[in-house]
C-alpha positions as CSV (number, residue, x, y, z in Angstrom):
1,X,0.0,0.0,0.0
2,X,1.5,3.4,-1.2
3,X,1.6,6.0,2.1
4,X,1.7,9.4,1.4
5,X,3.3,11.6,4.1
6,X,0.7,14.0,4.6
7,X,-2.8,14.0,3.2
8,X,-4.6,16.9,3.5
9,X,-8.2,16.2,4.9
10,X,-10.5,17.7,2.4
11,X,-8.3,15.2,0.4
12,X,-9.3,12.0,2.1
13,X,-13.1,13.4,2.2
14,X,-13.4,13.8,-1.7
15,X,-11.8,10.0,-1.9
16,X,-14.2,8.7,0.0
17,X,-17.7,10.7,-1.3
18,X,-16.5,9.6,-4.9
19,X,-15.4,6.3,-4.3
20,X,-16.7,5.1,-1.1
21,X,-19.8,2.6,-0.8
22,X,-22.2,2.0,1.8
23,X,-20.9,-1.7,2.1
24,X,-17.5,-0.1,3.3
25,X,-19.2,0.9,6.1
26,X,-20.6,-2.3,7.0
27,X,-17.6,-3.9,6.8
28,X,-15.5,-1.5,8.9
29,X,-18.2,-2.2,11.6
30,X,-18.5,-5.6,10.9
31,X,-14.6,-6.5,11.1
32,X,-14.1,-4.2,14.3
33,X,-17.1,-5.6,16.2
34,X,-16.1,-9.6,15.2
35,X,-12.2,-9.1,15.5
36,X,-12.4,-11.3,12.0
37,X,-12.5,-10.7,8.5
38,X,-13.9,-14.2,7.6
39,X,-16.9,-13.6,10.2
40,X,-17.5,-9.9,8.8
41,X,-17.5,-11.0,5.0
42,X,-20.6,-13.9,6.6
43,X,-22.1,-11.8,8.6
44,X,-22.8,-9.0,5.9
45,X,-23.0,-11.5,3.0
46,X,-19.9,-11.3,0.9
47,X,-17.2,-13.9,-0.1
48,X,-14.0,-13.4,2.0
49,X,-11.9,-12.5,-1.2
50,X,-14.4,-9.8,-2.0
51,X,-14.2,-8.5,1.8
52,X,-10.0,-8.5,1.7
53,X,-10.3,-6.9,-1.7
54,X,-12.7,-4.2,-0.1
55,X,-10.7,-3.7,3.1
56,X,-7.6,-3.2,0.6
57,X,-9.9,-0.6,-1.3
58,X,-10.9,1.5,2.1
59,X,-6.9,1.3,2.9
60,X,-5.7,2.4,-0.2
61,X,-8.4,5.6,-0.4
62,X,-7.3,6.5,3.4
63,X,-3.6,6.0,2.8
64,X,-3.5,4.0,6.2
65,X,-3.6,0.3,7.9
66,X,-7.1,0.0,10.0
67,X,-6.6,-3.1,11.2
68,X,-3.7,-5.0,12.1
69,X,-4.0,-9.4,11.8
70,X,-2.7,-11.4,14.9
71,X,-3.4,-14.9,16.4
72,X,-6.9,-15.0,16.5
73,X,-8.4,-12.5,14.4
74,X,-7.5,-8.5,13.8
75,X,-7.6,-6.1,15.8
76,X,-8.4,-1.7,14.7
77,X,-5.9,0.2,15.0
78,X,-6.4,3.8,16.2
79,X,-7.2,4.9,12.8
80,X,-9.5,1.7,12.5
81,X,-11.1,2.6,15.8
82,X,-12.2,5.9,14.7
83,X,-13.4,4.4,11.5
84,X,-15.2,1.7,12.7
85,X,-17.2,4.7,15.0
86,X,-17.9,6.6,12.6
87,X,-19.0,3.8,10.0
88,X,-21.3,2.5,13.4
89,X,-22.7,6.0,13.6
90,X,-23.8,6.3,9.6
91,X,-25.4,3.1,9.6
92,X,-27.5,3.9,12.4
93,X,-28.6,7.1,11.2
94,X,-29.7,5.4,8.1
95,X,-31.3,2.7,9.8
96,X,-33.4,5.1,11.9
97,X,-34.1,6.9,8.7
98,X,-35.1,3.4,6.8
99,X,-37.0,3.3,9.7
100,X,-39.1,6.6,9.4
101,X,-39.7,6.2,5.3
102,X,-41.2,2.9,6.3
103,X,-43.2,4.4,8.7
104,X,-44.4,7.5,6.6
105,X,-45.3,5.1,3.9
106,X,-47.1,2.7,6.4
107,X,-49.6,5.8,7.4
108,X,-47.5,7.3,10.3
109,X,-47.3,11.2,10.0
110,X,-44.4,11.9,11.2
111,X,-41.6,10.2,13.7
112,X,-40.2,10.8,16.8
113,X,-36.8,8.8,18.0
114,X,-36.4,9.1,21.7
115,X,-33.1,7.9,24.0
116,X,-33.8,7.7,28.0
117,X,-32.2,6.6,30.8
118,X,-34.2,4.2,32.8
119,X,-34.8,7.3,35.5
120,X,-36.6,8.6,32.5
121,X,-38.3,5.9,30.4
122,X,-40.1,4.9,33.7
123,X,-40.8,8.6,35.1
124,X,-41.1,10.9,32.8
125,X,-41.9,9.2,29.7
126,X,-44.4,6.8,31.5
127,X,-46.2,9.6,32.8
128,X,-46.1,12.0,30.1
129,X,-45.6,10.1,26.9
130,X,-49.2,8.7,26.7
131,X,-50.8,11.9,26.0
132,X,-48.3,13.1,23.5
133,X,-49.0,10.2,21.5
134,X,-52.8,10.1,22.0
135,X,-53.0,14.3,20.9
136,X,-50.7,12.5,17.8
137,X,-52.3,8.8,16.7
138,X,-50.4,9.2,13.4
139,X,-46.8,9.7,15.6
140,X,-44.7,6.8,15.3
141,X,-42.4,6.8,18.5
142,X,-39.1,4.9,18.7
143,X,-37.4,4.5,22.1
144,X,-33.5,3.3,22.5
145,X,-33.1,2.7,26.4
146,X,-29.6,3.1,28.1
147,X,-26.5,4.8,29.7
148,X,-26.1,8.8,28.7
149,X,-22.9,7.7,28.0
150,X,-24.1,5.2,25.7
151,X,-26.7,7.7,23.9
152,X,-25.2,10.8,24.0
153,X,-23.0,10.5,20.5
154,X,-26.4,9.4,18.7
155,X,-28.0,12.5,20.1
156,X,-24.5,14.4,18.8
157,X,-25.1,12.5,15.4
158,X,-28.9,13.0,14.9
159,X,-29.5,9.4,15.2
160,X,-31.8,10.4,18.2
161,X,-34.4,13.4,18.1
162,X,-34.2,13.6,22.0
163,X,-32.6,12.5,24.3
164,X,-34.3,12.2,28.3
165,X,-31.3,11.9,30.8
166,X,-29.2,14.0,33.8
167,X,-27.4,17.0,32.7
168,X,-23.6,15.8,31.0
169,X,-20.7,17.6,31.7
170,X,-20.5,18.6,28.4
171,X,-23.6,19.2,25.7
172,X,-22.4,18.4,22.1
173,X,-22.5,21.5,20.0
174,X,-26.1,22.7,18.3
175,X,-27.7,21.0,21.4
176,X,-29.1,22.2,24.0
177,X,-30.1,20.4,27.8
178,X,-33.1,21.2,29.3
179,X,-33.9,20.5,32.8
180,X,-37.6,19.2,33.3
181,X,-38.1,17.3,36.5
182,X,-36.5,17.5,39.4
183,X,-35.6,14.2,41.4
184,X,-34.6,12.8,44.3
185,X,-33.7,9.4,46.0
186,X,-36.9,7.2,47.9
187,X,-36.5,3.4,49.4
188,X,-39.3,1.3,48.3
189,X,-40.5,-1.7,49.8
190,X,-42.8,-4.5,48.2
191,X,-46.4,-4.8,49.8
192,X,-45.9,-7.2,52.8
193,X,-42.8,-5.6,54.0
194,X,-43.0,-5.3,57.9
195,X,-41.6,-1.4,57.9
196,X,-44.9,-1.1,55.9
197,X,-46.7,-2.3,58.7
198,X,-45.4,-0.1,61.3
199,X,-47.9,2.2,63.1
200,X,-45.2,5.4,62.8
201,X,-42.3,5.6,60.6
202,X,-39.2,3.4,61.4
203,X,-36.1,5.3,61.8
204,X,-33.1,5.5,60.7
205,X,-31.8,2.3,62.2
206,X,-34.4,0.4,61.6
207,X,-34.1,0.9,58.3
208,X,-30.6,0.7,57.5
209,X,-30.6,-2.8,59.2
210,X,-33.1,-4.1,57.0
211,X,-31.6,-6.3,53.2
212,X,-31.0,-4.2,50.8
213,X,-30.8,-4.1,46.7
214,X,-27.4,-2.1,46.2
215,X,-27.9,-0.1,43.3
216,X,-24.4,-0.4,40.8
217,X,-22.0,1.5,41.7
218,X,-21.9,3.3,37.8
219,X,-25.4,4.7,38.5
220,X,-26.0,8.5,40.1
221,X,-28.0,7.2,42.8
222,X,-25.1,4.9,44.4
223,X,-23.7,8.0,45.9
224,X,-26.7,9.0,47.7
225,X,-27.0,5.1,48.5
226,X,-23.2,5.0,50.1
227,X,-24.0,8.2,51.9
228,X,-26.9,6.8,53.4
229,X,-25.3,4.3,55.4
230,X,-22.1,6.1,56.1
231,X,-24.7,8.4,58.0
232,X,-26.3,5.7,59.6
233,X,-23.3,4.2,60.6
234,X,-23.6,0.4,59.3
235,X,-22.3,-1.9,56.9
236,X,-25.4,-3.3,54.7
237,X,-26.7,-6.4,54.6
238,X,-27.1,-7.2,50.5
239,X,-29.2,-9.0,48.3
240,X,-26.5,-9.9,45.6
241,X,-28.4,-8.9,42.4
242,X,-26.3,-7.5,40.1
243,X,-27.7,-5.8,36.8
244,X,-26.4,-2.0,35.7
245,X,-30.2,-1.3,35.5
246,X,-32.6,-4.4,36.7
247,X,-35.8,-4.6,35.1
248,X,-38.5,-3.2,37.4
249,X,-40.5,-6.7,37.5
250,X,-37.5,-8.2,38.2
251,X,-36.5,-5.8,40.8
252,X,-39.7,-6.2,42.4
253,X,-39.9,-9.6,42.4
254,X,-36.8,-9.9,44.4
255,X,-37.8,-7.5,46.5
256,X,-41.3,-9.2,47.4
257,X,-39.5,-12.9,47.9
258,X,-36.8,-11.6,50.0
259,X,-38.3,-8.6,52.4
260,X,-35.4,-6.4,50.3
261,X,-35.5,-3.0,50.1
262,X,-34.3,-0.7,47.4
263,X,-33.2,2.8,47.0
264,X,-34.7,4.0,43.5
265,X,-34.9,7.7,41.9
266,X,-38.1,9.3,42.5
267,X,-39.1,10.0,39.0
268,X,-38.5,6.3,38.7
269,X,-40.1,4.8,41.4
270,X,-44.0,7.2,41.3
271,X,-45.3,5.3,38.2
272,X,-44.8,2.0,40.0
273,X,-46.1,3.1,43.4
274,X,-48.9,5.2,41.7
275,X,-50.1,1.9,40.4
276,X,-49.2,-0.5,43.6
277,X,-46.3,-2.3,42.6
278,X,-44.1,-1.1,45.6
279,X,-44.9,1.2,48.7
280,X,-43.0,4.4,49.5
281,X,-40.8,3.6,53.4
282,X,-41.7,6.4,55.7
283,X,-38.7,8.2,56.0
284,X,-37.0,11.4,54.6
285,X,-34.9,11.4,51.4
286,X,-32.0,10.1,51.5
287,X,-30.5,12.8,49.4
288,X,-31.1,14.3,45.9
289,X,-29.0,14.7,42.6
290,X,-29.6,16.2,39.1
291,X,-32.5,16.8,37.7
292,X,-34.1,14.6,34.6
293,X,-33.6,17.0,31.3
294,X,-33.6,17.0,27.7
295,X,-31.4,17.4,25.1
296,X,-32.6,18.4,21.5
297,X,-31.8,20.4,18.7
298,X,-33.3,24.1,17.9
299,X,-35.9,22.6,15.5
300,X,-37.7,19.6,14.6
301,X,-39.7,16.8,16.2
302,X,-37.6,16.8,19.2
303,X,-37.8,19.9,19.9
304,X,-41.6,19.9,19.3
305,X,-41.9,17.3,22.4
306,X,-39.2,19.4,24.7
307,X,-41.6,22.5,24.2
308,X,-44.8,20.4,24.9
309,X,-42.8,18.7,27.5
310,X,-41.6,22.2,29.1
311,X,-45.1,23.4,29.3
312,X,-46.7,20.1,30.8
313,X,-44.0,20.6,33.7
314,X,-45.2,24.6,34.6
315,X,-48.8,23.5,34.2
316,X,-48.5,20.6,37.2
């Protein structure tokens, strides 16, 4: 492969709008997320010549090795790793876009692609969401739940119209964050529990001596959960479930067949007390932390929901 000292950007650009093909993105991806060229070339449907010839052509247009071969497979290299991003990026902005055609040409009038954070998808979206969509029967609604850290760069890309989570230290350029609804730690117990039962509210000790779900340690409310029982001055006793976020019937489920208690965000936790599935413990917050928000751009469908969204929150 010939290697050109310097290459000036605009350079490598114009190689690969006028030579590039969508299947060179699929194969980037492909290669960096199976560490093998033989598994990339099955997975997107090619013979394994045609996907070495291919790699070869991507090389050659960027003047540099993307992935180096070893024992088992290949591996990116940094180049490769920022390709392979990028190339993940692209195809899922055109699969969401795939996604909305289909859906305009189905009868949907228009489409609205929503990340959230659990804190959200079970607080503010539960609540709210409903009667966005009922005002809207022709809006067809996506949802991607996770991390901010994992949705942020699809909000950054456009992949995402919106995107429901705490505020980042940083908000990608043309965005804007949005705080909505302010939140705050509560422990929950399953009906049955025997603090639930008490005729006033247990204190502190009581309940700190009580099993416990620990939240994981990744997630904002562990710090208000570590706090809690530096305060009260014991070592919990721990139900060993270990999930980054636990599916609510799951979490519930554990916490009605072993007495556990749990220490959920508010904005969380009122759509599943609302409607019975746990019971609030009688005692104060155990401490608050950022506040669910938005991020969206200036115009279009996300920004239509943050501006119906803003003024649901001043009416309440």
């Amino acid at each position: 492969m010939t290697r050109a000292m310097d290459v000036a950007p605009a350079t490598l650009l114009s190689r690969l709008l006028a030579k590039g093909r969508l299947r060179h993105l699929q194969l980037l991806a492909s290669i960096a997320d199976l560490g093998s060229i033989q598994q990339a070339a099955s997975h997107i449907g090619l013979s394994q010549p045609a996907a070495t010839h291919a790699l070869a052509d991507i090389e050659d247009l960027l003047e540099v090795q993307l992935f180096e071969r070893h024992a088992r497979g290949m591996r990116t290299t940094r180049s490769g790793q920022l390709m392979a991003e990028c190339a993940r990026s692209m195809l899922t902005t055109l699969r969401a876009s795939t996604d909305s055609v289909a859906a305009l040409r189905q009868g949907a009038t228009g489409n609205l692609r929503l990340g959230a954070i659990p804190a959200a998808t079970g607080g503010l979206l539960a609540e709210r969401l409903p009667a966005y969509m009922k005002a809207r029967p022709g809006l067809q609604v996506e949802i991607v739940e996770g991390s901010r850290e994992q949705l942020l760069p699809q909000a950054a890309s456009g992949s995402l119209d919106m995107l429901l989570c705490r505020r980042p230290e940083a908000v990608p350029a043309g965005l804007e964050f949005v705080p909505l609804q302010q939140d705050a730690a509560v422990i929950v117990a399953a009906a049955g529990h025997p603090l639930l039962a008490m005729d006033g509210a247990p204190t502190l000790a009581q309940v700190a001596s009580q099993l416990w779900i620990e939240p994981r340690p990744e997630l904002a409310i562990h710090a208000v959960f570590k706090a809690f029982f530096e305060r009260a001055g014991v070592v919990p006793r721990l139900c060993r479930l270990s999930s980054a976020a636990p599916p609510m019937p799951l979490l519930i489920a554990v916490m009605q067949a072993q007495q556990a208690l749990a220490m959920v965000p508010q904005t969380l936790g009122n759509w599943y007390m609302q409607h019975g599935h746990f019971q609030r413990v009688r005692i104060d917050s155990p401490g608050s932390f950022q506040p669910i928000g938005a991020i969206a751009r200036d115009q279009g469908p996300g920004r239509d929901f943050l501006d119906w969204l803003a003024n649901a929150s001043e009416s309440r």
